[in-house]
C-alpha positions in Angstrom: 98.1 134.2 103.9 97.9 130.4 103.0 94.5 129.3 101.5 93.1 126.0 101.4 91.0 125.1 98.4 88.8 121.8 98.6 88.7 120.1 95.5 86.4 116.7 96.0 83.3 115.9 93.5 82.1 112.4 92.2 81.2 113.3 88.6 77.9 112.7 88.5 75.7 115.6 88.3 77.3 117.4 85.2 77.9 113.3 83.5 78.9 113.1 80.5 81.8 115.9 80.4 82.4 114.8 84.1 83.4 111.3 86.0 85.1 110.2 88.8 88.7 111.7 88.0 87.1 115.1 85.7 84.8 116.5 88.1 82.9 119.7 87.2 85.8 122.0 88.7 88.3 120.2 85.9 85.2 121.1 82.3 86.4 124.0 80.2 83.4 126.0 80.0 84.9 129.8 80.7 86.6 131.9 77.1 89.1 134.3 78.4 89.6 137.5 76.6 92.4 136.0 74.8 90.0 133.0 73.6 91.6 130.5 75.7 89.5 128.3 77.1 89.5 128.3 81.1 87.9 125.9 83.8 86.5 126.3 87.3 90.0 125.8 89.0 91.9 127.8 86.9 89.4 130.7 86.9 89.3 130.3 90.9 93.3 130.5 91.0 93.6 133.1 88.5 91.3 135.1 90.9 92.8 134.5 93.9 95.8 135.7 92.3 94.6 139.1 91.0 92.8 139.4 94.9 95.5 138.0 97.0 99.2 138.3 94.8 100.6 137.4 98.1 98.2 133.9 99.1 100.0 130.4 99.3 97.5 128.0 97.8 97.2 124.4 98.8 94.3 121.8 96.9 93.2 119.5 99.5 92.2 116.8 97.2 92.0 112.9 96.4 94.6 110.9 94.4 92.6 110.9 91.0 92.2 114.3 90.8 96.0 114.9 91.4 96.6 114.6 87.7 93.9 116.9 86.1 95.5 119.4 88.6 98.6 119.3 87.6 97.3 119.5 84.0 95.9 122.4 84.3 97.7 124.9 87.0 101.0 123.0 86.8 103.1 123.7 89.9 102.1 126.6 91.2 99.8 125.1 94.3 100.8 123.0 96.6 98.3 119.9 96.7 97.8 117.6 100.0 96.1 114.5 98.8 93.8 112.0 100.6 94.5 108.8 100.7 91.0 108.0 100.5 87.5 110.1 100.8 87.0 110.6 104.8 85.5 114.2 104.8 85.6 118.0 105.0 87.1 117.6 108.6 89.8 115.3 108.7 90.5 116.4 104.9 91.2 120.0 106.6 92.9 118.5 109.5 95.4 116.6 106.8 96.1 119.6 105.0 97.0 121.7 108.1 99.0 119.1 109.0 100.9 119.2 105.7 101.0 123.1 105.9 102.9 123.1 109.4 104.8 119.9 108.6 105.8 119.8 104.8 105.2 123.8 103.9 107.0 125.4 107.2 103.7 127.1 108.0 103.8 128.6 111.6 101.1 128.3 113.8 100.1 132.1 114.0 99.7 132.8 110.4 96.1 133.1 108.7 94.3 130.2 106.9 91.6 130.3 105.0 89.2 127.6 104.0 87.2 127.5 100.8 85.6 125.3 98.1 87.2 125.2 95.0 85.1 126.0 92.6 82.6 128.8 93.5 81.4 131.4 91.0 82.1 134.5 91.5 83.6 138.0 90.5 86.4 139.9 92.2 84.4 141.5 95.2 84.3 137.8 96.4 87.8 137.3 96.5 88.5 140.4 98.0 86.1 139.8 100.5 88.7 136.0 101.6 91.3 138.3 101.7 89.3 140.5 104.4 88.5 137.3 105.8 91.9 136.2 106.1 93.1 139.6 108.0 90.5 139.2 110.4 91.5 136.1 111.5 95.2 137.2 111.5 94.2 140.3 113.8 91.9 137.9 116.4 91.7 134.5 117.3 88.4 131.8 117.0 86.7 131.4 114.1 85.6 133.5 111.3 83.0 132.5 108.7 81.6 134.4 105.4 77.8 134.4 104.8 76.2 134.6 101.8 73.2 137.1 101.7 70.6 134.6 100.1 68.8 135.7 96.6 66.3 133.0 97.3 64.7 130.3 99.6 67.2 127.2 98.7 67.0 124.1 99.9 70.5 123.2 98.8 72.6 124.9 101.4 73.0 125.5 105.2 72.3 128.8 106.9 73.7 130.8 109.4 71.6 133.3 111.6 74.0 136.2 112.9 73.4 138.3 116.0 73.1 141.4 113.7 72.8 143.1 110.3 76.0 144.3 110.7 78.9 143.7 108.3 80.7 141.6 111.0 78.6 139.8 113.8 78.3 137.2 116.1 76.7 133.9 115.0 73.3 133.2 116.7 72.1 129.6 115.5 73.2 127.4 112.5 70.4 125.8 110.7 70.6 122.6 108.5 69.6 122.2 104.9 65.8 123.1 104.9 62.8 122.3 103.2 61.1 125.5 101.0 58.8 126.8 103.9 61.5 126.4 106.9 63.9 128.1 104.2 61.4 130.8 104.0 61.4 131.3 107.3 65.3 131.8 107.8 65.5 134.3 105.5 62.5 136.1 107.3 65.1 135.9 110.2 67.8 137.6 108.5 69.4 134.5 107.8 72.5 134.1 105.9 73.8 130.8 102.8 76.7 129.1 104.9 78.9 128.8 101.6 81.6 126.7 103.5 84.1 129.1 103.9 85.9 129.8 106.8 89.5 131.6 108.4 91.4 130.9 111.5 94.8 131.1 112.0 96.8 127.4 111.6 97.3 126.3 115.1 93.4 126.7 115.8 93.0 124.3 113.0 95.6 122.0 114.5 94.0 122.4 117.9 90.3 121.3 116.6 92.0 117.9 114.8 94.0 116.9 118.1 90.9 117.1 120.1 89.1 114.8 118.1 91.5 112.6 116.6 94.7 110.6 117.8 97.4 111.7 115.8 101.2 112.4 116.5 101.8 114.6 113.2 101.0 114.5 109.4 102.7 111.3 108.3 101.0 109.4 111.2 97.3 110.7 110.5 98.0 110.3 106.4 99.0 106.6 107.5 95.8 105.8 109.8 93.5 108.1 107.3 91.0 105.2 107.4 90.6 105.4 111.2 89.6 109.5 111.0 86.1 109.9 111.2 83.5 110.6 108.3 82.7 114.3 109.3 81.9 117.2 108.0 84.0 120.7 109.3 80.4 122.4 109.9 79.5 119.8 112.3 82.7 118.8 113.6 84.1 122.4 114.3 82.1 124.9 113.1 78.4 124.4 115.0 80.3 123.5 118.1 82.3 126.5 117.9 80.5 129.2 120.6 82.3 132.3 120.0 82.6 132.4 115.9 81.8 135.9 114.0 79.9 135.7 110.1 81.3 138.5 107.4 78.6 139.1 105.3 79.0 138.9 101.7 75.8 140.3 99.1 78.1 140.1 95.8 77.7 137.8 93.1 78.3 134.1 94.2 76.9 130.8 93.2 77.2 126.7 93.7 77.8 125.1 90.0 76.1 122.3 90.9 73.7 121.2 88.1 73.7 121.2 84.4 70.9 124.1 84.8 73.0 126.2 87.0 76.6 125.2 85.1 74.6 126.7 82.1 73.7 130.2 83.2 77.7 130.4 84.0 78.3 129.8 80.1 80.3 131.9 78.5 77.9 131.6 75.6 75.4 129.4 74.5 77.5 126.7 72.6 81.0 125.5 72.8 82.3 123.1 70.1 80.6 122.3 67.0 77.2 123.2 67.3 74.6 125.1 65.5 71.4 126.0 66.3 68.5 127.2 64.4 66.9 130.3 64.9 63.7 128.7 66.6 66.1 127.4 69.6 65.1 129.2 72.8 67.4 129.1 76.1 69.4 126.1 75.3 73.0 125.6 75.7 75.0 123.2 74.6 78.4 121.3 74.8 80.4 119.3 72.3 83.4 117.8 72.8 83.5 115.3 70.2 84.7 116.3 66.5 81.2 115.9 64.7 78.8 118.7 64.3 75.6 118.6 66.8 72.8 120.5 64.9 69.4 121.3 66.9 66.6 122.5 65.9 63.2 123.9 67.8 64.9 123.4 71.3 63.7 125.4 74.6 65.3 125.4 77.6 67.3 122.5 77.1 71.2 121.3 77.7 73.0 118.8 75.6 76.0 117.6 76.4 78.6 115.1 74.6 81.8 113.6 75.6 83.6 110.6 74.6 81.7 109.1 78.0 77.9 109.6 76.6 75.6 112.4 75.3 73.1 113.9 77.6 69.9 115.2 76.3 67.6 117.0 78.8 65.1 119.4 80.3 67.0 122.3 82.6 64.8 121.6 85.2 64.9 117.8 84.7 68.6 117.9 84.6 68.9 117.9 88.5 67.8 114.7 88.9 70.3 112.8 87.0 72.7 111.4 89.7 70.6 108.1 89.8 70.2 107.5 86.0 74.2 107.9 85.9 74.7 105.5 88.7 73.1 102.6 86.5 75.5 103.1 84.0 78.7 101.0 83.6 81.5 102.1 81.8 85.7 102.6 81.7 86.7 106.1 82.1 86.9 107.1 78.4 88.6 110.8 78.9 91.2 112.1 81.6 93.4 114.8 82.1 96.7 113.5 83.4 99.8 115.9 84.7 101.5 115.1 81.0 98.7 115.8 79.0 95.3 114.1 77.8 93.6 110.7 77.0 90.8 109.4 75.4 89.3 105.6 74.4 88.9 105.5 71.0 87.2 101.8 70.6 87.2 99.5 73.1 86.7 95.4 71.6 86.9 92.2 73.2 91.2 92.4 73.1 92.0 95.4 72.2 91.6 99.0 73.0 92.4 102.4 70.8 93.6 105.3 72.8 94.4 108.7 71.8 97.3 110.0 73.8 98.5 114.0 73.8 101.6 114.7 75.0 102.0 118.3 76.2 106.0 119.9 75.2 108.2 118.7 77.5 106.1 115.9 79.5 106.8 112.5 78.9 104.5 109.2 79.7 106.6 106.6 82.7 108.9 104.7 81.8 107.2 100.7 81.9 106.5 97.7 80.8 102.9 95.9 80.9 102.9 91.8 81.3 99.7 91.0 79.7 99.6 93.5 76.5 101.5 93.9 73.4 101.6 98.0 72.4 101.7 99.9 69.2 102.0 104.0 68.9 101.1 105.8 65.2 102.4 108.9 65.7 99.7 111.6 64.4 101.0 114.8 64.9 103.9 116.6 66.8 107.8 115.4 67.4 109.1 113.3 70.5 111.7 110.6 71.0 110.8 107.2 71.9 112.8 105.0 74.2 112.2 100.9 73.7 114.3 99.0 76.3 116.7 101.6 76.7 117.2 102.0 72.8 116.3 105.5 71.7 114.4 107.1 68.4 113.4 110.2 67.0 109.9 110.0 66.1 107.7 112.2 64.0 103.9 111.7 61.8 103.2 108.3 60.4 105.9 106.4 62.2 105.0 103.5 64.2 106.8 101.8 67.6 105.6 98.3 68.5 106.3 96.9 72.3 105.7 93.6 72.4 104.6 92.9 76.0 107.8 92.9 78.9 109.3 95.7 77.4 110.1 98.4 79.0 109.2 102.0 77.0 108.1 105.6 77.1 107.8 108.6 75.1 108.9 112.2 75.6 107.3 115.1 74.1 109.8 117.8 72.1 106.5 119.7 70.5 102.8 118.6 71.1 103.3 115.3 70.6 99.6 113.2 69.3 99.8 109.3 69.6 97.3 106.4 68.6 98.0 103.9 71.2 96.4 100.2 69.7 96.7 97.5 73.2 96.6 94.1 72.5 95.8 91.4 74.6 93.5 89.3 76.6 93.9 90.9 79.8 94.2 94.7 79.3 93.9 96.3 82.6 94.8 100.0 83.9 96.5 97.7 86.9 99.3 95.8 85.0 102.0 98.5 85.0 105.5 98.1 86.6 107.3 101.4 86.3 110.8 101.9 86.3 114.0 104.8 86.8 114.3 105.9 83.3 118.0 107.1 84.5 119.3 104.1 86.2 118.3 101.6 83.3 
């Protein structure tokens, strides 16, 4: 069975411990039993896992969050990237494309189609690989509807033909106000969750008949010519003969602080304390200073190298258009080698604290405009400076003056200050080269 988990997301609802490359699927917020810390993605996967040992998973995602990916499941997906945001419907189209084309993925095999970053337990799971076999034993489309818990005005609904556990789809209704919401669930309406199965050459069918394509390389080349679709309205609503599996387990949208809360594993992660007069407040500290609070009810605070957000639950649905006035580098990333955070940023320079995971190294290049120096704060590594190799270990320093071509390889956690100096320090001047060949 190959699954297709959508990974997009700007950043902006759960600001400050997300942005435009760590969107909420990417924030640690889950303890395993073991006390590692887990995040939406990994949770999801290690699910899927436990449901489904057999499933193939491929991330249909954008370029920036390739890296955090990486980072945190390693090689163990496959990952079809956009070459720009189009939507749900051509990014599906692209990865079935890249399933046939780059994976060997024959036509009549199973796919299904989910978000990537749902909450749920391990009925849900179970419930895709049911999903999956159905669409394996018949052909058309198969969809899973959510038995609502409430009137929402946050998701689309399905109506089915029946109560049963399987039925026929009736009517798909958009995303309501609170009354008409009130009224699908009098009808027995069902949450359409955006998940969905067919086998791969009903997918491939859909994207031929309403874009011009010859294969995967010619539709990832002319991406910016697909159209800006959804899948429900492209494919799904369109779709006459489609059957709804109903789902009434545990399963919910992370979308805001206040729901991203409840799924806490407990009420504070990093340094925090609270006094005994706090009441339903939860709290998130990813800096290394202590955040004390005192007489706070039903709040959420969050801090991150990129701000501190201080808020109402309820208010804290609204903050997409505060964070759209602010202007700011991305101070913290995830990259497929480790971490990075902005330290200081002045008028010519910049302080950045690099980790190196075992074994990963940065690329090998050279910047035009900046002079570099590394203070090695923790860990072991060798550094390479115009082909000239070094051991390198706490408290030494390596200075590239700019032109000069270096990187860094990891033996052991490896924990770098990186100081750039210059007049024109961009993310953009970077010429990489072939470590081997030079």
């Amino acid at each position: 069975m190959q699954i297709i988990l959508l990974s997009g997301g700007s950043g902006k609802r759960l600001w400050p411990l997300s942005n435009d490359v760590r969107s909420k699927q990417f924030i640690k917020i889950f303890q395993r039993e073991a006390g590692a810390p887990e995040s939406m993605v990994m949770r999801v996967y290690r699910q899927l896992m436990e449901a489904v040992p057999s499933a193939s998973v491929t991330i249909a995602t954008g370029k920036k969050q390739v890296s955090s990916i990486q980072n945190q499941l390693g090689d163990k997906v496959g990952i079809c990237v956009e070459p720009m945001r189009r939507d749900t419907f051509p990014a599906i189209s692209l990865a079935a494309c890249y399933l046939k084309e780059i994976r060997g993925v024959g036509e009549a095999d199973p796919v299904v189609i989910c978000p990537v970053d749902p909450f749920a337990d391990t009925d849900f799971f179970r419930s895709l690989k049911t999903l999956g076999e159905l669409a394996a034993d018949g052909g058309g489309l198969f969809l899973m509807g959510m038995e609502p818990t409430y009137p929402s005005e946050k998701y689309g609904y399905i109506l089915p033909e029946s109560t049963d556990s399987l039925s026929g789809v009736r009517a798909f209704r958009e995303k309501p106000d609170l009354e008409t919401a009130k009224s699908y669930l009098a009808q027995g309406a069902l949450w359409n969750g955006g998940i969905f199965a067919c086998k791969l050459g009903y997918l491939l069918e859909k994207a031929h008949e309403q874009m011009e394509f010859t294969g995967y390389r010619d539709l990832y080349d002319h991406y910016e010519n697909a159209p800006k679709i959804s899948f429900d309205y492209a494919v799904v609503e369109k779709e006459t003969h489609s059957r709804v599996l109903r789902y009434g387990g545990q399963w919910k949208d992370l979308g805001t602080w206040n729901t991203f809360a409840e799924a806490m594993s407990q009420r504070t992660l990093g340094k925090v304390i609270l006094d005994d007069s706090c009441e339903n407040t939860h709290v998130v500290n990813e800096l290394n200073i202590p955040v004390l609070c005192m007489g706070c009810k039903d709040m959420v605070i969050a801090a991150s190298n990129d701000g501190i957000l201080v808020s109402d639950k309820g208010q804290s649905s609204y903050i997409k258009p505060y964070v759209d006035r602010i202007e700011q580098p991305i101070m913290y990333a995830e990259k497929s080698w480790g971490s990075f955070t902005v330290l200081d940023v002045q008028k010519e320079s910049m302080v950045i604290r690099i980790v190196l995971m075992p074994g990963h190294s940065l690329h090998y290049h050279s910047h035009q405009h900046r002079d570099e120096v590394w203070t090695v704060m923790s860990g072991a590594g060798q550094a390479i400076v115009d082909g000239v190799r070094r051991r390198i270990g706490p408290g030494d320093v390596v200075s590239m003056p700019a032109g000069c071509r270096h990187t860094v390889l990891a033996d052991t956690e490896l924990i770098l200050n990186e100081v750039q100096l210059g007049r024109e320090i961009s993310v953009e001047d970077k010429i990489k080269y072939d470590l081997e060949t030079d």
